[in-house]
N, C-alpha and C positions, 0 to 999 in steps of 0.2 A: 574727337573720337580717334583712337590709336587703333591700327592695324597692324599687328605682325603677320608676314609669308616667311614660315619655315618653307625653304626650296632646296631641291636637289637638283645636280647639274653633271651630268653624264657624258664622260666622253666618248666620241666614234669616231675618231681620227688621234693619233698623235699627237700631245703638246707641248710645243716648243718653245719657250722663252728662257734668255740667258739670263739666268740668277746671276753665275759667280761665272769665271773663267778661272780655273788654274790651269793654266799651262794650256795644255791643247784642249781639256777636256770644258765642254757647255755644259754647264748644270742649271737643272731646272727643278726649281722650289715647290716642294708638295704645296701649296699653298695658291688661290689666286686673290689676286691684291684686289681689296674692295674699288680704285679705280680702274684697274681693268673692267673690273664686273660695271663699273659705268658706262662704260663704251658699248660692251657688248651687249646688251641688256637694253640699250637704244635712248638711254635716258641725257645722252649728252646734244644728238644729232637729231631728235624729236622738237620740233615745234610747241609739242603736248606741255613738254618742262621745261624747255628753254624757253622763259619768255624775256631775256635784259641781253640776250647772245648774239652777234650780227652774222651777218653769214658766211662771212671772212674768218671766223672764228671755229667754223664746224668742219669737221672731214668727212663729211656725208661722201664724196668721190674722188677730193684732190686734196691735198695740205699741201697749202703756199710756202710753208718751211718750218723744218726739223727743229720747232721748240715746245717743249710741251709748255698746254695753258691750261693747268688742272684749277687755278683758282677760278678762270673766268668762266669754266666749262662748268664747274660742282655747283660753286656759289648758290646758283640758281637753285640745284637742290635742295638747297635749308631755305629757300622763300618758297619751295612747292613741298617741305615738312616731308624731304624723302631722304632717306637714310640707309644704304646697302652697306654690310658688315664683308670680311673677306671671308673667302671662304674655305674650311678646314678638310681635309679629307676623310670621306665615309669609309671606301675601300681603294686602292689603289694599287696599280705594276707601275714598274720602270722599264724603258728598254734604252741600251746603248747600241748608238748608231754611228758609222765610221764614214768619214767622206773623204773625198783625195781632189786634190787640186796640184797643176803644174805649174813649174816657174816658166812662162813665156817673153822671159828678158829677149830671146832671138827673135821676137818681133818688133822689137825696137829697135837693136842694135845690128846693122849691116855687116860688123865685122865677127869672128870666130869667138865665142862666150863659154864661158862653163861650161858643164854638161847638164841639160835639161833634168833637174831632180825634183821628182813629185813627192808633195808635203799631203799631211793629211792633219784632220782632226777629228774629234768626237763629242755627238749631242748627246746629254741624257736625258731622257724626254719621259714625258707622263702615257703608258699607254692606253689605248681603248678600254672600256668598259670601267674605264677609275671613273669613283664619285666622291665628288664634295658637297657641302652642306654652306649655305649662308644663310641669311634674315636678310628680310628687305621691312624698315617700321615707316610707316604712312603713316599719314588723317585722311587719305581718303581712298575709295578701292583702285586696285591697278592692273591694268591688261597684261600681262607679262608674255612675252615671244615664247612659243615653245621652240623654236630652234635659233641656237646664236651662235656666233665664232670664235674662236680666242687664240691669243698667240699670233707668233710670228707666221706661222705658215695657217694660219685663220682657219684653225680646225674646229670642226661640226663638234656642236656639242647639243642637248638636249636638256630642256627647263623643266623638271618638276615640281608642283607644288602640293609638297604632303602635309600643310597643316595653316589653316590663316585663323587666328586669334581675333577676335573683335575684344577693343578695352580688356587688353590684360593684366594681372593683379601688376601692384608694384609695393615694395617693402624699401625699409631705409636700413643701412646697416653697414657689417665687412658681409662681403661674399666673393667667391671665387669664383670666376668667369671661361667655362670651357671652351671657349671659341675665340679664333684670334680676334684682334683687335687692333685699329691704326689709334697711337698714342696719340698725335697730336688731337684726335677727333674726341677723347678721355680724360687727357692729363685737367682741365680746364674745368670740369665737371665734378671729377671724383678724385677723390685722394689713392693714389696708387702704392702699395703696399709691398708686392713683390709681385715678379714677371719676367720670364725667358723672351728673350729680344732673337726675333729671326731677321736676319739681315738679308734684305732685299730692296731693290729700287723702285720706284724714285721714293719712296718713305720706308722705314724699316719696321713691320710688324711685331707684336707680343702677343703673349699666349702664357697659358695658366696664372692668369691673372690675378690676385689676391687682389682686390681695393674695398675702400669706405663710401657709400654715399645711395641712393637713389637708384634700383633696379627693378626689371622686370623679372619676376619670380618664377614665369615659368618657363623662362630658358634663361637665368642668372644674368641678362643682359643691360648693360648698365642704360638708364635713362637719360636721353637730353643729350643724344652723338647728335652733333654737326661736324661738316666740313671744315678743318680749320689749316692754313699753310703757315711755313715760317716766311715773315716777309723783311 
């Protein structure tokens, strides 16, 4: 049995994650990347779904060091048949934000330095009240948090769920796919046709997707996404 959760996820805090840097300025991608939405959503650091995970492996309160382990962390996912989509925005603001920092070389150096000159930069960040839209497709039902974090600075955000499908239709065909999509979780499944690549880290999402193959008819979404990395 298939279950799709059409969700909506609201923000109340500012969100901050660096897409791109050009130059001074952080930019931050209307989009959030379907691994993000795994951490925050509870399904990496959950006992529930991790069942092959050790404990060394989970950042439930420490990470022993700055590497991501998206395949040992997901994997799991496709043997508990879970599947989170990223998620595209409903309605959304932006604000830029200016920060200022000083060069403190005279705490180093004993002798006479430069002159103390303050540098600055600037976030662009997603504000309050933007929503986005994902799918979460099971087999079987799921408790979902109504409140979860995201981002660098682990901003409050709010779980909606406006629609769960039990066995929904599926056709075979082309169709075009309104919501992003991570390709490696696609390319494997369905023949890809044509699609805008938004460049982001650590995988680079697409959107308006044109492909051939296997979907669910009533939100165009393709059939049979697993987790999949370059190894």
């Amino acid at each position: 049995m298939t279950i799709i959760y059409q969700c909506q996820i609201e923000l109340h805090d500012n969100l901050y994650y660096a897409t791109r840097e050009i130059g001074r300025l952080y930019e931050t991608e209307i989009i959030l990347h379907n691994y993000a939405l795994c951490y925050a959503l509870g399904f990496v650091d959950s006992e529930k779904y991790q069942t092959t995970v050790s404990d060394e492996d989970t950042y439930t309160y420490f990470c022993h060091e700055q590497i991501p382990k998206y395949e040992q962390h997901l994997t799991p996912l496709n043997q508990q048949k879970i599947y989170l989509t990223p998620a595209k925005p409903v309605c959304h603001h932006t604000t830029l934000n200016t920060w200022k920092y000083a060069n403190n070389n005279y705490h180093v150096e004993m002798h006479k330095t430069q002159k103390n000159m303050p540098s600055f930069g600037r976030n662009k960040e997603i504000a309050p009240e933007s929503i986005f839209e994902c799918f979460i497709i099971s087999e079987k039902h799921l408790q979902l948090p109504h409140w979860i974090r995201l981002g660098k600075w682990m901003s409050k955000a709010e779980v909606i769920k406006i629609k769960e499908i039990i066995k929904p239709k599926t056709k075979t065909g082309v169709f075009t796919c309104p919501h992003p999509l991570n390709p490696l979780d696609v390319m494997f499944t369905n023949r890809l046709i044509s699609y805008d690549v938004i460049n982001m880290p650590p995988v680079s999402l697409i959107r308006n997707v044109t492909m051939e193959g296997e979907y669910y008819s009533d939100f165009n979404l393709p059939v049979n996404m697993n987790y999949r990395f370059n190894n």
